[in-house]
C-alpha positions in Angstrom: -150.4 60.6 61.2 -154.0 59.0 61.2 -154.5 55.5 63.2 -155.5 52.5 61.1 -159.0 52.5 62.2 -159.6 56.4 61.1 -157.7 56.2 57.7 -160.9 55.5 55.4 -163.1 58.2 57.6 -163.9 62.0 56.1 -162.6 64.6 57.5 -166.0 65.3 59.3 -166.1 61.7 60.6 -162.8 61.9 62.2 -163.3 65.1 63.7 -166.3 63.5 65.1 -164.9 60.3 66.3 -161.8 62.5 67.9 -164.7 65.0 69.9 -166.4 61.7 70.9 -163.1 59.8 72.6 -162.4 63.1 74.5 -165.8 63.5 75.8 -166.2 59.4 76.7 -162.3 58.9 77.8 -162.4 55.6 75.7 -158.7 54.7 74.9 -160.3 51.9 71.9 -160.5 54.5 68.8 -162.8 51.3 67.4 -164.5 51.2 70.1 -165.7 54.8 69.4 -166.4 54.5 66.3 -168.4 51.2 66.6 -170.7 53.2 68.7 -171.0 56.4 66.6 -172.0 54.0 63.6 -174.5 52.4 65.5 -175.9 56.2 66.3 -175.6 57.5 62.6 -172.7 59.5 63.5 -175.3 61.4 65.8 -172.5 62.1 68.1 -175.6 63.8 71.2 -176.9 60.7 70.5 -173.4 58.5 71.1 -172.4 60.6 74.2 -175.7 60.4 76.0 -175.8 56.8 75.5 -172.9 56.2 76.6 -172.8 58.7 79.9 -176.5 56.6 80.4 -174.8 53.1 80.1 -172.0 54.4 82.8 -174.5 55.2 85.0 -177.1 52.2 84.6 -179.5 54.9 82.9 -181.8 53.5 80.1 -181.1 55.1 76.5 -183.3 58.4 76.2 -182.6 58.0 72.0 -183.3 54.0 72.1 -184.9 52.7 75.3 -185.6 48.9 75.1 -189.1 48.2 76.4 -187.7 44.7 78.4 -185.0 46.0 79.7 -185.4 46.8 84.2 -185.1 50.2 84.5 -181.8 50.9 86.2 -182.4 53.7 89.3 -180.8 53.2 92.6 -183.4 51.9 95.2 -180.6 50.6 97.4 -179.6 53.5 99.4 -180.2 53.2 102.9 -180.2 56.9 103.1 -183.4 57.0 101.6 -185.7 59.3 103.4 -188.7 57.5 103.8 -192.5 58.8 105.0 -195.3 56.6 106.1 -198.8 57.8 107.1 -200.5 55.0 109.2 -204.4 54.7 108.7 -206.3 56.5 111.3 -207.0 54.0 114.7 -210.6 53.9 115.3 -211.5 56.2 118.0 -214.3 55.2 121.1 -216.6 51.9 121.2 -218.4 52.9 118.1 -215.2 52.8 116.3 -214.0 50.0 117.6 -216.8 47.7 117.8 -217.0 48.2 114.0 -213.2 47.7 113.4 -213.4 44.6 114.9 -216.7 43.2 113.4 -215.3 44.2 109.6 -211.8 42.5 110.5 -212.4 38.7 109.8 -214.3 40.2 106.7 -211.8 42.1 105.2 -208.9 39.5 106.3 -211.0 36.9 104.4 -211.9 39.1 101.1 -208.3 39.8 101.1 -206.7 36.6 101.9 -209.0 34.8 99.2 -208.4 37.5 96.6 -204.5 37.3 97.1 -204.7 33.0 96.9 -207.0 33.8 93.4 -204.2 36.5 92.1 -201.3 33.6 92.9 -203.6 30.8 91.0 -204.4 32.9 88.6 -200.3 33.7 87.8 -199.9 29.9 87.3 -202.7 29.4 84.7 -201.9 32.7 83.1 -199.3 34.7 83.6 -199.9 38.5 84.1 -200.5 40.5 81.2 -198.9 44.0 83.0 -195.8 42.4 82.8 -195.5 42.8 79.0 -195.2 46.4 78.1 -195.9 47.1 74.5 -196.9 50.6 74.3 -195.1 52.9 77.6 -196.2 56.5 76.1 -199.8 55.2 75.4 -200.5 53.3 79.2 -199.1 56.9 80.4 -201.7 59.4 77.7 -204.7 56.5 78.9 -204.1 57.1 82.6 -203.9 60.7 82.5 -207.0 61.1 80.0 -209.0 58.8 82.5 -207.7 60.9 85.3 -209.6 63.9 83.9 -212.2 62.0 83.5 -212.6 61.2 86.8 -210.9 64.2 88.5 -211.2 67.1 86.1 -208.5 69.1 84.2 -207.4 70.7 87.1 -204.1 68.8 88.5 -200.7 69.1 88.2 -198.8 68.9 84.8 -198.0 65.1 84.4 -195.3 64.1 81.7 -196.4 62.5 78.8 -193.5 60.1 78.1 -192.3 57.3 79.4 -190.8 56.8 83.0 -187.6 56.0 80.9 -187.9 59.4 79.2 -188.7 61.4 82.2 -185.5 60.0 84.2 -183.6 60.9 81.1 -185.0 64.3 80.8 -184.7 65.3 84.7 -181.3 63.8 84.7 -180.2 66.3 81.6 -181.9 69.0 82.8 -181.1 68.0 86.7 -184.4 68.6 88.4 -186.2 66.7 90.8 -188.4 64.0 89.4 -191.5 62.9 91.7 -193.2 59.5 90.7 -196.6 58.7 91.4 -198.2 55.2 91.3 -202.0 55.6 91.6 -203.4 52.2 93.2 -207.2 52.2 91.6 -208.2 49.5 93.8 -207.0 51.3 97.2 -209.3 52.8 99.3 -207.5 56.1 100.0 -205.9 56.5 96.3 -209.6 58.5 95.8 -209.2 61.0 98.7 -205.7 61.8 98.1 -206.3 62.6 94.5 -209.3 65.3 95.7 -207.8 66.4 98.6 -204.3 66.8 97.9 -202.9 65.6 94.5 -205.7 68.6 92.9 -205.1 71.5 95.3 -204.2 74.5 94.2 -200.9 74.6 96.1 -199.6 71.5 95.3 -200.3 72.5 91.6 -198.3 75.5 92.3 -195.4 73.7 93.8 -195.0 70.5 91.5 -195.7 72.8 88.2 -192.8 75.6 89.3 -190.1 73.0 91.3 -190.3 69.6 89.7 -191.3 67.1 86.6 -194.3 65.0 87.7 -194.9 61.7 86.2 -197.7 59.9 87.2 -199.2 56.3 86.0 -201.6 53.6 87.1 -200.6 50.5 88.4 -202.9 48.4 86.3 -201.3 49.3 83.4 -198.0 47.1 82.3 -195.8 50.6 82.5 -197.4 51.5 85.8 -196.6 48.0 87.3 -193.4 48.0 85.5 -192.0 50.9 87.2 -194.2 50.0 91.2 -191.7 46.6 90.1 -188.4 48.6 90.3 -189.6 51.5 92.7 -190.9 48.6 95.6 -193.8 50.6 96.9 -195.4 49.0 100.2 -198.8 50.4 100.0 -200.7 53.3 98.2 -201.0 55.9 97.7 -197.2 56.0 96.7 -194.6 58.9 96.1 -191.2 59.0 95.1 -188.5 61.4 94.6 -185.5 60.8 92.5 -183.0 63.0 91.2 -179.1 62.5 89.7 -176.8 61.7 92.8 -173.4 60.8 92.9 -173.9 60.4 88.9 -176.9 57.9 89.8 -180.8 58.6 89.3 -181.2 57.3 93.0 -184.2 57.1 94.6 -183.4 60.0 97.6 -187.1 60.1 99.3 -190.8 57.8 99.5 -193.9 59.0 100.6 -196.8 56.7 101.6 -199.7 56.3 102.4 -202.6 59.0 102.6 -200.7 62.1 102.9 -202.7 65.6 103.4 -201.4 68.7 101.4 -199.3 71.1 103.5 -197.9 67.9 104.9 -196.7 66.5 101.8 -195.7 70.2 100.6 -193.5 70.2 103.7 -192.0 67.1 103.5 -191.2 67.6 99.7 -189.5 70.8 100.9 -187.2 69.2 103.2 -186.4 66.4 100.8 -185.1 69.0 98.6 -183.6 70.8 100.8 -181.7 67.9 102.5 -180.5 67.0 98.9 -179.6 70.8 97.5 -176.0 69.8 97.9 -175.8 66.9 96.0 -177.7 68.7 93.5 -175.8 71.7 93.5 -172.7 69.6 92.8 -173.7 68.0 89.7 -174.3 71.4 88.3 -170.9 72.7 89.3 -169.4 69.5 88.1 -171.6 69.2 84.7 -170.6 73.1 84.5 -167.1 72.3 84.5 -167.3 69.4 82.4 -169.0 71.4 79.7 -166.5 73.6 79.9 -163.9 71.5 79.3 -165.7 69.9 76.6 -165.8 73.6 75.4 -162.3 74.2 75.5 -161.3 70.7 74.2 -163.4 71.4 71.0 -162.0 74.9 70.8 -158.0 73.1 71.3 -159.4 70.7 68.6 -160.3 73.2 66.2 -157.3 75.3 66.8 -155.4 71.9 65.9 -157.6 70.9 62.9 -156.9 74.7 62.0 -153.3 74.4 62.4 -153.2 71.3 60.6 -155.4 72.6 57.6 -153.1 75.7 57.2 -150.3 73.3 57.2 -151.2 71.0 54.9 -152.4 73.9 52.2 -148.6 75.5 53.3 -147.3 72.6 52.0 -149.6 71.6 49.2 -148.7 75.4 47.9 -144.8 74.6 48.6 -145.3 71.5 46.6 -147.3 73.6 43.8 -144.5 75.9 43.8 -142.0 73.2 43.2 -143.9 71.8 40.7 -143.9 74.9 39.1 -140.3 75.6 39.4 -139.4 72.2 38.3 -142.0 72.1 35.2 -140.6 75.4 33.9 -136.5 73.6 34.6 -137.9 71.3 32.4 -139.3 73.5 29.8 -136.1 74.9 29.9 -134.2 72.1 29.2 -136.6 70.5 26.5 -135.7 73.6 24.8 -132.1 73.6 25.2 -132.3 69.6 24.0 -134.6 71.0 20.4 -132.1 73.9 20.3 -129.4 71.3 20.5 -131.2 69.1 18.0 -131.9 71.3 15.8 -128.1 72.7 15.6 -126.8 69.4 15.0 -129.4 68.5 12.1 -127.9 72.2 10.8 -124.5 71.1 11.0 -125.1 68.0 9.3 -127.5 69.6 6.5 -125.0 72.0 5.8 -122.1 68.7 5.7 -124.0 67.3 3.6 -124.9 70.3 1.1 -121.2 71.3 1.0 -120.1 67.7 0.3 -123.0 67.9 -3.0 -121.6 71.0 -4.3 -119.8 70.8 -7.6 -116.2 71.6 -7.9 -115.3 75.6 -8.1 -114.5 76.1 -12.0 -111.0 77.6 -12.7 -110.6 81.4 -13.2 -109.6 80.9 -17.1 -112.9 79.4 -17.8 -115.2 81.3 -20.2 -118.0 80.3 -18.5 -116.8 81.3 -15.3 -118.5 83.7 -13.0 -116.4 85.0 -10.1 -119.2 86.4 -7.3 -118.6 87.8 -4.2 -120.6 87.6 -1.1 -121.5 90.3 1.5 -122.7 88.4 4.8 -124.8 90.3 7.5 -121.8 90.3 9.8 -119.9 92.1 7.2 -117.7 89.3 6.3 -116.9 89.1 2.6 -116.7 85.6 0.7 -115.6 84.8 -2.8 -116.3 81.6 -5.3 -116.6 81.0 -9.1 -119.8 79.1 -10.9 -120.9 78.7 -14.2 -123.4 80.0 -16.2 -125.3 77.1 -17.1 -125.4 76.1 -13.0 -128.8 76.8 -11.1 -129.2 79.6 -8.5 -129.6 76.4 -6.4 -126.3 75.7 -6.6 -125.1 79.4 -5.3 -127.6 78.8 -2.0 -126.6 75.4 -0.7 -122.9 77.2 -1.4 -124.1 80.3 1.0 -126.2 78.1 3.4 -122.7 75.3 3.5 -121.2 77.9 5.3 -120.9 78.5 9.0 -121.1 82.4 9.1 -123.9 82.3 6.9 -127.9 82.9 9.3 -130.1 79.6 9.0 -132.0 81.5 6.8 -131.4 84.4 4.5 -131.7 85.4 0.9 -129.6 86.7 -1.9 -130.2 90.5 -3.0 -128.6 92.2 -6.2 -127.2 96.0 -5.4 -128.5 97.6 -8.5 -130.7 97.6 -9.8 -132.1 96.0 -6.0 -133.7 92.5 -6.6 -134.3 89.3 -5.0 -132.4 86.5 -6.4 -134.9 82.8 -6.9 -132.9 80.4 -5.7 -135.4 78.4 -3.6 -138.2 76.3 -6.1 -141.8 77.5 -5.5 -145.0 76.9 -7.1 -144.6 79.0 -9.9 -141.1 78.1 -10.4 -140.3 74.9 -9.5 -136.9 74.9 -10.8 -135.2 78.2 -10.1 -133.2 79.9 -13.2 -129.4 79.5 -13.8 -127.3 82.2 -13.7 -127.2 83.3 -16.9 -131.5 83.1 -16.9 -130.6 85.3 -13.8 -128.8 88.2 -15.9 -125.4 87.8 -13.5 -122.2 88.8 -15.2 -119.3 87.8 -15.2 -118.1 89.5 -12.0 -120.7 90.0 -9.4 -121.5 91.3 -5.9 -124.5 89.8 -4.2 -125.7 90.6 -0.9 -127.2 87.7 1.9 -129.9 89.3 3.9 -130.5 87.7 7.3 -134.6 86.3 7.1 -133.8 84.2 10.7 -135.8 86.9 12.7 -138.6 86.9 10.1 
């Protein structure tokens, strides 16, 4: 029997809503279906949401633009690389450091005192993101601008989309925030970012999504990832059911050493990896047999419910035809006792039987189809009428029959028609004074 909250679903709907409580675990069937309504009954749509809102991931079908994006930066596990500026080298070197120092503390000491004033009079616009996918297409066409075509393949969707999409498909995902205003950001994308083999390995081993901080989804995402300087690198990949942040890169890194260091991030996290297949493997199997169980029920159940609804057809049947029957038997019934009492009253209406001595007398006998013979006297001035309700008074006599002379052979009229509305006496009829008639049996006919 159906729960309350399923009764005024379809078939289709409740099959459905019953997939989507085994795949979710959610005991509230209203629960379930609130949130397949608010998908369209776009039950992907339902179960990624909800596997994304167990695991603070933001909705790959509806991401809201405000909301912080939800990755795990808190792991003190978090393999972490720094590459320290180079120290100047001999009294050249030094002698310059140390001349440029005060000018460089100064520039950017005032420019950070300008930035903070400049957040109370207005506050900053990259905090505002109204278009994700278009600050992601601008940055990448204004990186081939600068740097050519040749560079890795960067994901054109938002940093929402790409955890989504490395998350279903559960590959690395390596986040780069390109600093404009940092001196190195330049050299690292010529030197390394461009190389052929760092192409080669981000292309064949990852999703690459790349953005600038100056523009409100680039600053959105340096917000949640917490980078300390540029240029900045971060690896994140599904872990313990959590996109989690699992190694940073920073500063200006040269190609074989960010190659090898990407290498042994993977490697360190293969595991991890590795069990989220097995365990999204066996979860999709279970899904697989739970929908197979479910059909095999919904199966069942349909062949029960037309077992029954032909059981009820055949009782229908059976009792329609019981009442046929017995409608029949009621007319039949009917129609005998209207007989009965036509034949009452016709004998009741007949005039008395003349004595043998009268002149006018004619003694007939009767032959009936079951060979039983009757005898009665008439008169000659009496109608043939008379003679049938006499014949039709009688029990033994069929419902309906008529009255045949034996020679020469013909048909008595005693029933008015449209040519005769009054049927002949007996004399009219040429009967004598003793007479055999015959009653043929017209009840078949």
């Amino acid at each position: 029997m159906a729960a309350p909250e399923v009764q005024d679903l379809s078939q289709a709907q409740t099959e459905k809503l019953l997939q989507f409580q085994d795949l979710t675990g959610l005991e509230s069937m209203d629960q379930c279906r609130r949130t397949l309504e608010q998908h369209n009954w776009n039950i992907e749509a339902a179960v990624q949401d909800r596997l994304n809102e167990q695991e603070g991931v933001p909705s790959v079908f509806n991401p809201p633009p405000s909301r912080p994006l939800q990755v795990n930066t808190a792991d003190h596990r978090v393999y972490s690389y720094i590459v320290s500026r180079p120290q100047p080298r001999g009294l050249i070197g030094w002698s310059y450091y140390m001349i440029m120092l005060p000018f460089r503390l100064t520039y950017y000491t005032l420019l950070d005192i300008f930035r903070f004033a400049l957040r109370w009079v207005r506050p900053d616009p990259r905090g505002r993101v109204t278009d994700p996918v278009g600050d992601v297409v601008s940055f990448i066409h204004s990186f081939e601008e600068k740097y050519g075509r040749s560079h890795p393949v960067f994901y054109q969707g938002t940093y929402s989309q790409a955890l989504n999409d490395a998350k279903r498909e559960l590959r690395y995902l390596l986040v780069y925030l390109h600093g404009e205003d940092n001196q190195d950001t330049d050299q690292f994308c010529r030197s390394t970012l461009c190389t052929e083999e760092v192409m080669t390995f981000l292309n064949t081993r990852m999703l690459f999504w790349a953005c600038s901080t100056s523009r409100p989804e680039g600053y959105r995402v340096s917000q949640a990832l917490r980078e300390n300087t540029f240029p900045f690198l971060a690896m994140i990949m599904l872990k313990d059911r959590k996109m989690t942040v699992v190694g940073r890169l920073e500063g200006l890194i040269q190609s074989e050493d960010l190659l090898n260091q990407l290498t042994f991030i993977m490697e360190a996290n293969q595991t991890y990896l590795m069990s989220e297949r097995l365990e999204r493997e066996e979860r999709n199997q279970t899904q697989v047999l739970r929908a197979q169980q479910d059909e095999a029920y919904l199966e069942s159940l349909r062949a029960d419910q037309e077992k029954d609804r032909r059981k009820r057809e055949e009782q229908d049947k059976v009792q329609a035809e019981e009442e046929k029957v017995r409608q029949t038997v009621l007319a039949e019934e009917r129609r005998r006792r209207t007989l009965d009492e036509e034949k009452e009253r016709k004998s009741e209406c007949l005039p008395p039987e003349p004595p043998a001595d009268d002149p006018d007398s004619v003694k007939i006998v009767f032959k009936l189809p079951n060979d039983t013979r009757v005898e009665r006297r008439f008169l000659f001035q009496q109608s043939l009428t008379v003679i049938y309700d006499f014949l039709f008074s009688l029990k033994e006599t069929p419902e309906k029959f008529q009255l045949v002379t034996n020679f020469p052979r013909r048909v008595l009229p005693c029933l008015p028609t449209e040519e005769q509305p009054n049927p002949p006496s007996l004399k009219e009829a040429g009967l004598s004074r003793s007479e055999v008639l015959f009653v043929q049996d017209l009840t078949d006919d």
